[in-house]
Every structure is written in structure tokens, then in C-alpha cells.
Backbone as CSV, one residue per row, in Angstrom:
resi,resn,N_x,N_y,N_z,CA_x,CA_y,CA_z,C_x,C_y,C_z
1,UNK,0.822,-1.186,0.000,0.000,0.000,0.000,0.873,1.259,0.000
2,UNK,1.801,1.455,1.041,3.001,2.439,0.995,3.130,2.591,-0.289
3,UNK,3.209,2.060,-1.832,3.699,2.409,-2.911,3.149,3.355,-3.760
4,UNK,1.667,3.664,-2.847,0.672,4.188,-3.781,0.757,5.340,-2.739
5,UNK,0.603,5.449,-1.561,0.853,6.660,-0.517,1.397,6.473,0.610
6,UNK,1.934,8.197,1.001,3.273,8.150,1.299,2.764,7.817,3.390
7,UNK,1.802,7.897,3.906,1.619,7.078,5.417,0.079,7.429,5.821
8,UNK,-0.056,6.796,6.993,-1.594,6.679,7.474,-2.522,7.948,7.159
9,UNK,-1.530,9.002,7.571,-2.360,10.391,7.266,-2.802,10.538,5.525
10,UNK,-1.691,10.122,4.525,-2.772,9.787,3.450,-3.602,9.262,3.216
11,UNK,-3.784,8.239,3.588,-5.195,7.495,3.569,-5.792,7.947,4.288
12,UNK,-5.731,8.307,5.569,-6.655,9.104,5.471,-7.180,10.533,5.114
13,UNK,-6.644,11.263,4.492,-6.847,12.345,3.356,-7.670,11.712,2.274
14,UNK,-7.399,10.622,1.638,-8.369,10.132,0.935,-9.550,9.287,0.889
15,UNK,-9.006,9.047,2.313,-11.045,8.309,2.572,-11.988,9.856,3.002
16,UNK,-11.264,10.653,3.342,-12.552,11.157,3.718,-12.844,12.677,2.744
17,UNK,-11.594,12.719,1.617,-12.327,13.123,0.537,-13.351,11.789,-0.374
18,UNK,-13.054,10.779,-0.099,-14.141,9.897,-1.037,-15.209,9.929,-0.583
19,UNK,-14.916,9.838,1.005,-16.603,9.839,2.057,-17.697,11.311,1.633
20,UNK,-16.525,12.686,1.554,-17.408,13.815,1.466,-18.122,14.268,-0.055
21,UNK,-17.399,13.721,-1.109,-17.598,13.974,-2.377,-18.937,12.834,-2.762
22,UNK,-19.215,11.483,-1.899,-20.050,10.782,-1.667,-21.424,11.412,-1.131
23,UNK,-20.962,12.552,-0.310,-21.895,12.802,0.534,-22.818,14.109,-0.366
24,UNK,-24.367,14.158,-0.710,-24.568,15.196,-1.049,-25.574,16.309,0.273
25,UNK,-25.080,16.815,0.810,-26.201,17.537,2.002,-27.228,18.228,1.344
26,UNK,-28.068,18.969,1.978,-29.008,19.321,1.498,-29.009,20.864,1.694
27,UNK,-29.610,21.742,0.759,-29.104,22.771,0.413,-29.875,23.180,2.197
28,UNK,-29.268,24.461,2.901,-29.765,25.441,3.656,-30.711,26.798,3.700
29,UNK,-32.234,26.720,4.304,-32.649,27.502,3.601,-32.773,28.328,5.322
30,UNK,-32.816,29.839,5.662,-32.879,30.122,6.460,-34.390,30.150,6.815
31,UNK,-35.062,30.746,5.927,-37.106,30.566,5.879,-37.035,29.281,6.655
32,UNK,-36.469,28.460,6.491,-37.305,26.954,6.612,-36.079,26.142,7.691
33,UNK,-35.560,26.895,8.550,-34.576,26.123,9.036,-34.552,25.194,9.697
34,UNK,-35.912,24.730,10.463,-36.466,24.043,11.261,-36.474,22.741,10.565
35,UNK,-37.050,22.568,9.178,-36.902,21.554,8.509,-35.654,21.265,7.709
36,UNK,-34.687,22.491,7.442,-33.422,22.369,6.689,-32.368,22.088,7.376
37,UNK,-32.858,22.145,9.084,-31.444,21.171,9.931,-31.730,19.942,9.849
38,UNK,-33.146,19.536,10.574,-33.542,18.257,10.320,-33.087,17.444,8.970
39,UNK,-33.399,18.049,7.701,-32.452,17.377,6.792,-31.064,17.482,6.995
40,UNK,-30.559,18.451,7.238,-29.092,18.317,7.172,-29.230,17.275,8.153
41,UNK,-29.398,16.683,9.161,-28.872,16.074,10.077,-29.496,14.592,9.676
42,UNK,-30.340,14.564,9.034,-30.972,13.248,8.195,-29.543,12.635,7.541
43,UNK,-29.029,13.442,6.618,-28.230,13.432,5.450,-26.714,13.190,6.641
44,UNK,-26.769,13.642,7.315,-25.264,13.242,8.407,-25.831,11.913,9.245
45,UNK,-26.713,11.489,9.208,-26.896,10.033,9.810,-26.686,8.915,8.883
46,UNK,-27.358,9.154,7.541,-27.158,8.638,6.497,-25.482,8.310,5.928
47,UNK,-24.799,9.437,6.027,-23.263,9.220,5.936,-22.979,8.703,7.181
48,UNK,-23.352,8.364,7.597,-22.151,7.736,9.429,-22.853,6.524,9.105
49,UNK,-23.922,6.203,8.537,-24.575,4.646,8.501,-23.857,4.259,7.218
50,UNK,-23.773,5.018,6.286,-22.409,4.354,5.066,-21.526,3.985,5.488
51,UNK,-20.746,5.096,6.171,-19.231,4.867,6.801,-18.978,5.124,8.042
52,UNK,-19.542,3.769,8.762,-19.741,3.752,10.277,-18.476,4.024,10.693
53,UNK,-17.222,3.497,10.292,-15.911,3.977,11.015,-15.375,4.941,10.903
54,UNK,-15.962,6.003,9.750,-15.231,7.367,9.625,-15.299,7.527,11.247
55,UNK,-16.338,8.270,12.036,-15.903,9.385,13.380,-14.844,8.549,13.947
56,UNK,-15.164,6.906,14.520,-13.762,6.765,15.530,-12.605,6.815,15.143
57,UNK,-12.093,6.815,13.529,-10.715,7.085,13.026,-10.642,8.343,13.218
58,UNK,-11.925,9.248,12.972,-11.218,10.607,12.600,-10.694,11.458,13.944
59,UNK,-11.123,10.657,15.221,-11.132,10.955,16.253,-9.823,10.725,16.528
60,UNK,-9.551,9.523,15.942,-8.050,8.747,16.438,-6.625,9.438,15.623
61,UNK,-7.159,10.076,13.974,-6.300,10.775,13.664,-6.821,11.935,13.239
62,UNK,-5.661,12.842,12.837,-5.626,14.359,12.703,-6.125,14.161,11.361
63,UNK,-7.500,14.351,10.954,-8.289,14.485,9.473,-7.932,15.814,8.686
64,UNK,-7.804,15.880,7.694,-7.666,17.260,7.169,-8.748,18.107,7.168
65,UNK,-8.298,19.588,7.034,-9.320,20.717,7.239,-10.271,20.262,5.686
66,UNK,-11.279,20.530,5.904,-12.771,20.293,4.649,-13.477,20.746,4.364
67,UNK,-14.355,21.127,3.943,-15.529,22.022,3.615,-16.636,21.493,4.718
68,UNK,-17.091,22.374,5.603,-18.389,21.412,6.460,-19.550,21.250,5.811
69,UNK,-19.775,22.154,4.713,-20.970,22.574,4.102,-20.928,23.202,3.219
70,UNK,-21.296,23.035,1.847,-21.266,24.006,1.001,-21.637,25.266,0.818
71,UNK,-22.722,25.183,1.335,-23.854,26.831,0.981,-22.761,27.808,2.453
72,UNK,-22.174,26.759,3.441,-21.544,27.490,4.976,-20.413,28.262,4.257
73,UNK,-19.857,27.665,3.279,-18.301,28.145,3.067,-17.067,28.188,4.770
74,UNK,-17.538,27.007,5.444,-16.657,27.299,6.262,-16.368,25.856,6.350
75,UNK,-14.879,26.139,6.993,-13.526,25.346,6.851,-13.475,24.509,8.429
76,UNK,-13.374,23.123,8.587,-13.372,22.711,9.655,-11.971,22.259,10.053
């Protein structure tokens, strides 16, 4: 595996760009936020039930900074 990347922190750089580019959230509407968290948070249960081991790795290693949200433009 080493031949293809260079240690653990790459892989994981690339699982969890595959996990997020996988992931589509749902747009944010402020009118309707009551129902537009509830989806967002639909759509984040849905990804942790795909990829049940993403949180305890990402916990275990230093994940790279990501987009949290598109419409947020902010950097986690």
C-alpha cells in the first residue's frame, strides 16, 4: 500500500475526501430552518450509517481541514 501513498495520514486524506464527495447535504434555507437542519442532520446520519468507522478514526487521527458545508463556506 506504501507504494501508492506516502503514510496513514494519506489514507486518510483520501477516505474522507471519497466519504465527502459521496456525501450530497441538502441545500440550507434560512425561511425553513427548522426543517433544513432536520435534513441536514438526516443526510449526516445517512453518511455515518455508510461509513460507520469514519468518526472513531477521525477521532483517532488528525483528518484534514474540509468544507463542512457548502452553501456554509466554512472550513473545519
Amino acid at each position: 500500500m506504501y507504494n501508492y501513498v506516502e503514510d496513514r495520514q494519506d489514507v486518510v486524506g483520501l477516505v474522507v475526501d471519497l466519504m465527502l464527495t459521496s456525501w450530497n447535504p441538502p441545500a440550507l434555507h434560512p425561511d425553513a430552518w427548522e426543517t433544513s437542519v432536520a435534513a441536514y442532520a438526516r443526510s449526516l446520519r445517512d453518511l455515518s450509517r455508510r461509513w460507520p468507522r469514519a468518526l472513531p478514526i477521525s477521532l483517532d487521527v488528525d483528518a484534514p481541514a474540509t468544507s463542512v458545508h457548502p452553501d456554509l463556506g466554512v472550513s473545519g
